[in-house]
N, C-alpha and C positions, 0 to 999 in steps of 0.2 A: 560455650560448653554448658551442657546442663549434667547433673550427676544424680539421679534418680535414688533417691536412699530406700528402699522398700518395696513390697511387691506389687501396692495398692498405685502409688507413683509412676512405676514403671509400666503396670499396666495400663494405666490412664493414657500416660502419653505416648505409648509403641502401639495400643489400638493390640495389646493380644493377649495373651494366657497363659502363654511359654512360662514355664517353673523361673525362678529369680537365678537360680541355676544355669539353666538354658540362656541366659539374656548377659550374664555375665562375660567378662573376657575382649569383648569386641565394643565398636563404635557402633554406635546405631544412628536413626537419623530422624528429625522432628522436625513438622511442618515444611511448610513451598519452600523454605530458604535450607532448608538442612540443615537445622543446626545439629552438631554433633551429640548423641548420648553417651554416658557411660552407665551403666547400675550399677548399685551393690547392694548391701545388707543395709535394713536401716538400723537406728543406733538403738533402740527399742530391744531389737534383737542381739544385740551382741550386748546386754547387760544381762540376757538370759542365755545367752552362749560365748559368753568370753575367749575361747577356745577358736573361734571364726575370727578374731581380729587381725590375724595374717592376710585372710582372704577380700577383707574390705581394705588393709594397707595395700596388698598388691593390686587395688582397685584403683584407688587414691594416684598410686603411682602411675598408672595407665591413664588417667583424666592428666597427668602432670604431663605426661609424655603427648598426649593429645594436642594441649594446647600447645609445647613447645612447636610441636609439629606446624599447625597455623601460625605461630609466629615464624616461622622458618619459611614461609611460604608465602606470606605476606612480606617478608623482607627481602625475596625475589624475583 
């Protein structure tokens, strides 16, 4: 799993443009082997908007659920 902290990041390795907005919420996918992405806010940003730290923990939380997901899946 990789977890893309910022927009500069996220755009690098998704190859787009889409707002940091747009990219959140879902799994995306990097290089031939697909490894899984997650985005979120980098941390840069949220010492200038403290107020967003809900939306990068329900971020977190989803990269936690990801992986359990591959471990679940690997151990069947």
């Amino acid at each position: 799993l990789i977890v893309a902290l910022g927009r500069i990041a996220a755009h690098n390795l998704l190859k787009t443009q889409t707002s940091l907005g747009g990219l959140r919420g879902r799994v995306h996918r990097y290089g031939p082997q697909g490894i899984p992405v997650v985005v979120t806010y980098h941390p840069a940003y949220l010492l200038r908007s403290p107020g967003e730290k809900r939306k990068v923990w329900e971020d977190l939380c989803h990269a936690r659920r990801v992986v359990a997901q591959a471990d679940d899946d690997a151990a069947h």
